[in-house]
N, C-alpha and C positions, 0 to 999 in steps of 0.2 A: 504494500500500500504506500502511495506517495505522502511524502510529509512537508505541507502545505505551509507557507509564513504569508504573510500579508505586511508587506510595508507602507507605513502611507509618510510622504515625506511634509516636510512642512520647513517653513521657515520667518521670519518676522517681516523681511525686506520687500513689500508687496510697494510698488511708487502708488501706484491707484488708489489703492487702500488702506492705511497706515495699519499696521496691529490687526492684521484681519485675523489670524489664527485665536485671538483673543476674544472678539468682539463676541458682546451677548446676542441672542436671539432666542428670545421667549426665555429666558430662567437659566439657561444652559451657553456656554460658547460653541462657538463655530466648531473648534474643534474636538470637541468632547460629543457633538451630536454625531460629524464625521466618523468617529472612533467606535460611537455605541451602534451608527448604523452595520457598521462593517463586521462587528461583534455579533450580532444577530444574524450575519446574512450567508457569512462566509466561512467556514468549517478551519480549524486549526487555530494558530499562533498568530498575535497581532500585535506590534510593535511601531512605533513612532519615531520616523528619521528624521531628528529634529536639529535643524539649522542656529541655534538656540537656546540657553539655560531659561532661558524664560519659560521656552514651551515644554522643558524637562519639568521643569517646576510647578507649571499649570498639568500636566500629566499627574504627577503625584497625588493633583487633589481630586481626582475621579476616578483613580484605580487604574492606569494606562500604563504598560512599560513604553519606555521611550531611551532610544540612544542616542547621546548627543554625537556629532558631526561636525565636523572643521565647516564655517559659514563660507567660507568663499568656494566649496564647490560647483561647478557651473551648472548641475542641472538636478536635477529630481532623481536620474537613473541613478548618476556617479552617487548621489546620499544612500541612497537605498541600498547601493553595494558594499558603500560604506560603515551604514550599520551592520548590513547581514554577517561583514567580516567580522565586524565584533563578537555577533553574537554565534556565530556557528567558525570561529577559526581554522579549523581543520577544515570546512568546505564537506561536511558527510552528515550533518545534521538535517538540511531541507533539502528536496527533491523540485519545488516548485515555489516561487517568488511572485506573489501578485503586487502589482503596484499600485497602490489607488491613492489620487489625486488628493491633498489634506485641505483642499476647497471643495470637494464633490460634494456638497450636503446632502442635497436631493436627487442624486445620480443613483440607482437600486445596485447596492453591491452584488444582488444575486447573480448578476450577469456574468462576473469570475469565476464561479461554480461552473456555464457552461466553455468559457474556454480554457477553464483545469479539464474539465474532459476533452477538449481537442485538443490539446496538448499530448493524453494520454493516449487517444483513440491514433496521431498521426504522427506524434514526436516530433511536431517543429521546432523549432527553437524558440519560436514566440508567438504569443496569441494575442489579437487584438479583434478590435470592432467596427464597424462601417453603418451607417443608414445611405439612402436611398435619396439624393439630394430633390426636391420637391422645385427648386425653381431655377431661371439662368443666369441669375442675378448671383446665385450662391455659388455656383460653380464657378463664375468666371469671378469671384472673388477672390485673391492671393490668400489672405487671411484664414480663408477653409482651405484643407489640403484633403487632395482623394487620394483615394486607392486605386489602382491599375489593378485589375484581375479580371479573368476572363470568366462568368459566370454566364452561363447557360438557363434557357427558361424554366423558372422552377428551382433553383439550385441559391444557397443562402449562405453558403461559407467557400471559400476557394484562398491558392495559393497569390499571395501578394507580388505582384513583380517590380511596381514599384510606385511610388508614396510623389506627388508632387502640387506646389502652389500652383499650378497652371491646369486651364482646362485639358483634362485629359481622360480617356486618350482621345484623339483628334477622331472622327467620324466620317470618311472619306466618300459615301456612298449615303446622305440619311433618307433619301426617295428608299433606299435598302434596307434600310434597317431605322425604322421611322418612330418603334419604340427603347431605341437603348436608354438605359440609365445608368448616372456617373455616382460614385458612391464615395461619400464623404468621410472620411475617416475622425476618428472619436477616439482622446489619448488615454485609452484606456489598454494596460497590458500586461499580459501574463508570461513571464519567462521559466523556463529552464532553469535551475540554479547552475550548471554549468556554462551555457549559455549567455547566461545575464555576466558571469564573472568573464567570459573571453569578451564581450558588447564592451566591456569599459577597459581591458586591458590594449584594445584596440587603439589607434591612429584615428585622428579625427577624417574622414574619406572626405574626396573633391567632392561629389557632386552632396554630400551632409552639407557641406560648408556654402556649397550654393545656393541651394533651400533653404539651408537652416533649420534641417530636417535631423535626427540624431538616429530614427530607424532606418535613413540610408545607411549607415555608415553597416548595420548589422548585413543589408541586402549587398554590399558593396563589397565585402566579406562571404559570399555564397552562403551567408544564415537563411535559416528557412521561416518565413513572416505568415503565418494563415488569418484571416479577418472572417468572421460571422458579421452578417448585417442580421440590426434585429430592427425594430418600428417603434420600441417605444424604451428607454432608461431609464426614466423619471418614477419617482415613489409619489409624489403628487404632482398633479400632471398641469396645475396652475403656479407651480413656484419653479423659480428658474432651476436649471441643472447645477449650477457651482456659483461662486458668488465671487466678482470681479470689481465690480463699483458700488456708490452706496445707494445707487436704484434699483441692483438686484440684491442688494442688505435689507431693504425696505421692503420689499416683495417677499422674502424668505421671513420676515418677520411679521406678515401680512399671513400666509397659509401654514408655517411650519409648524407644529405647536407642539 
């Protein structure tokens, strides 16, 4: 049986949002509701990669382990690999590392559960998520990044070939093929624990550093990326997914309760 860890990283330094891992919503912080969703939803070990003695400190007072982390790590992955070294040294303790997002309030953890199973069922090296972009306004946005895979009618998970800010992939025929859809990728992901430890021992890749994409650099690398699209994330389907500014503070503090 695989032995499952859930990181969720976090850190103080939001420009948008000063102290967001702190801020209240309804009686509880942000990141304490983060914490107890993921505790309820996800099977195993849950620990807090924290950029921070504050948020070690704020962990204490609601029962969370939390491992602190050098702050100037550049991104979520490298924290998360950083505690797990802490916590499982020898590398023989976890089979499987989820990472979820330490702003995802409203994001339903159960979603990890199904790509720990295709992790299981295909041994890729990473599992992540996609929806079904709805308009073309969204797609030709830099800011949303898709997924390239070739999924056939009917079919709701396939191999990733590659992640990019640009509409893609281009459509050369659409009189031919009149309903394709582009599918927008959601940084939501599940690794390998050996996997996740070669991702960061890694060179930063060209075409990562051109995007600004960090799953290139796995693809870039012949790692194996698989994406499920699903149609709905959300634990309440009126409050935002994650909380970024203080209009979706106000909104999460409006339905969360």
């Amino acid at each position: 049986m695989s032995k499952v860890v859930t990181m969720i990283p976090v850190r103080m330094a939001s420009t948008r949002l000063p102290n967001k891992p702190l801020l209240e919503i309804n009686g509880k912080t942000l990141l304490q509701r983060v914490y107890e969703n993921v505790k309820k939803y996800v099977p195993g070990d849950v620990y807090v990669a924290a950029g921070d003695q504050i948020i070690v400190d704020e962990c204490r007072k609601f029962g969370a382990e939390a491992i602190l982390t050098d702050p100037k790590l550049p991104s979520g992955t490298d924290r998360i690999a950083a505690a797990l070294k802490e916590i499982d040294p020898e590398g023989n303790k976890y089979d499987i590392i989820v990472n979820f997002q330490g702003d995802s309030i409203n994001v339903n953890p159960e979603i990890n559960n199904q790509l720990i199973e295709i992790i299981k069922k295909t041994d890729c090296d990473i599992a992540t998520v996609g929806m079904v972009f709805t308009t073309q306004a969204e797609v030709e946005s830099p800011n949303n990044v898709k997924i390239v895979m070739g999924l056939r009618d009917g079919e709701t998970e396939g191999r990733c070939l590659y992640f990019t800010r640009a509409a893609a992939p281009y459509i050369r025929n659409p009189e031919k093929y009149p309903n394709h859809d582009f599918y927008h990728h959601l940084g939501i992901y599940v690794y390998k624990a050996s996997s996740l430890r070669k991702m960061i021992s890694l060179p930063v890749g060209v075409l990562e550093a051109r995007e600004s994409l960090e799953q290139l650099r796995a693809l870039e690398n012949g790692m194996y990326i698989r994406a499920k699209l699903v149609k709905e994330l959300k634990l309440n389907q009126q409050a935002p997914a994650d909380i970024d500014t203080l209009e979706e503070l106000e909104e999460a503090r409006k339905y969360i309760r």
